[in-house]
N, C-alpha and C positions, 0 to 999 in steps of 0.2 A: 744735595749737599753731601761732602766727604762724609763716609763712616767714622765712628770713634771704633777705640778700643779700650777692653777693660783688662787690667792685670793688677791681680791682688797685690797687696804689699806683702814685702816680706822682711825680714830682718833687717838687711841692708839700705833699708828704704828711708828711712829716720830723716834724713840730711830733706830729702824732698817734701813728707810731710812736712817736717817744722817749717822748713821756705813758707807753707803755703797758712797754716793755720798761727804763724805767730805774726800776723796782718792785721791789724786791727778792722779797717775796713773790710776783710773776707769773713771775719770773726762775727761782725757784729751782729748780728742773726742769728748768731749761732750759740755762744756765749757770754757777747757784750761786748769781748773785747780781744785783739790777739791773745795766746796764748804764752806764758814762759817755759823757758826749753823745761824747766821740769814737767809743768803739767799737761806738754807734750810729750812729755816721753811716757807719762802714764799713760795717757790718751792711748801713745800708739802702742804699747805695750798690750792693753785692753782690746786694740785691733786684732792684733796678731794673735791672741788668745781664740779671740773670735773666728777669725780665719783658717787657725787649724784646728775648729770643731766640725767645719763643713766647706768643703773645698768649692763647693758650687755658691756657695753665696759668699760675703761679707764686707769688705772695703775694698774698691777697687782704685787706683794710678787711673787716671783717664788721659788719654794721648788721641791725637787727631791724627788724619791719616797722615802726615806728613811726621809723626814723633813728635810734635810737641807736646808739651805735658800742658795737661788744660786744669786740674784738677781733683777730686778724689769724689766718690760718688759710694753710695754702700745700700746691698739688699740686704738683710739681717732678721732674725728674729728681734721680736719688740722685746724687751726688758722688764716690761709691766704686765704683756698679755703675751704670752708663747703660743698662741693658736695664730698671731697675727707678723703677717713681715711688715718691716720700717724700711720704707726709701726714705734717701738721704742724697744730697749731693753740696758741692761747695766747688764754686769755680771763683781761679786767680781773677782779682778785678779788670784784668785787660781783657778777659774775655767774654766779659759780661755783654748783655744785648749782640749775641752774635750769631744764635740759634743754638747753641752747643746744650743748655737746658733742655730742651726740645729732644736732642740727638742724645743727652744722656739719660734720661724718662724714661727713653723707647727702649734703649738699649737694657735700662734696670730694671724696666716691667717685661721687656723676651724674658731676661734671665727667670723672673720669678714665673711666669707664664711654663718655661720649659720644667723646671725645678718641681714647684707646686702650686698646678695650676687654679685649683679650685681654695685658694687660700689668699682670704683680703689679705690688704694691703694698708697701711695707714704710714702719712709722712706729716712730721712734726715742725711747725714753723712760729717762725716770729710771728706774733700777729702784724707789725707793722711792716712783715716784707712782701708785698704786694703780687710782687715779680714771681715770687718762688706760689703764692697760694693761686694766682690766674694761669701759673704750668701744671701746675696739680689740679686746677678745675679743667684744665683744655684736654687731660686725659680721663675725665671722669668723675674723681674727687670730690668728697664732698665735707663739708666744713661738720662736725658733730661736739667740739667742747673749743671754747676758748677760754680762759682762766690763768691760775698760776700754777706752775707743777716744776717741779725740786726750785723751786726758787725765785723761777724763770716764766716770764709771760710767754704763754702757749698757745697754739692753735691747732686743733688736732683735725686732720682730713683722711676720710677712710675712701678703697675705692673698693667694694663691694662683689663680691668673687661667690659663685655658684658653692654650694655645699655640699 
């Protein structure tokens, strides 16, 4: 299969997150529902913040080898645990069941592999999204709280990294 590529957002980028996160259907897993350009533009404001604390991780533009833009994927420190990185990803629904999940996993566990390599990993999901928790078991992953957390029905999957 084609390689992806990752390229941070950066300022200028706004116009293509919002496309992709005020989708209801991209959304639903993630927030419940698309987003409104405002609480996208915090969103990505809180990106960007993010992005210029540590150049080698944080929210990335994902594109196929050909430049399309497939969607946005992010390595990060966790918010609740800073010993731990959070994978993330969201792809446009066209590009759903197409292996690109698969291709951007891989691609967000090199980064954190090259980055820090001896440092789990834990990626947060819907409990009812299926797709996203049997790609995070197919790398390892393992299911450890499912519950409610800020609000929001949760499933948390660690993938466990030498010390």
């Amino acid at each position: 299969m084609e390689s992806i590529q990752l390229v941070q957002y950066t300022a200028d980028d706004f116009a293509v997150f919002y496309s992709l996160v005020q989708q209801d259907s991209v959304m639903r897993y993630v927030s419940g529902q698309g987003l409104t350009e405002e609480e996208a533009r915090k969103k990505f404001n809180s990106i960007l913040e993010i992005n210029a604390q540590n150049p080698a991780l944080g929210t990335f533009k994902i594109y196929d080898a050909t430049g399309t833009y497939l969607g946005d994927g992010k390595m990060e420190w966790n918010k609740r645990d800073s010993s731990l990185l959070e994978i993330g990803y969201i792809l446009e629904e066209k590009h759903w069941g197409k292996g690109y999940g698969t291709q951007i996993c891989t691609a967000l566990l090199a980064l954190a592999e090259q980055t820090h390599p001896t440092t789990s990993i834990i990626g947060l999901i819907y409990p009812e999204n299926i797709a996203s928790k049997k790609l995070l078991e197919k790398f390892g992953f393992k299911s450890y709280f499912v519950g409610v957390e800020d609000n929001m029905p949760t499933e948390k999957l660690i993938l466990e990294k030498g010390k």
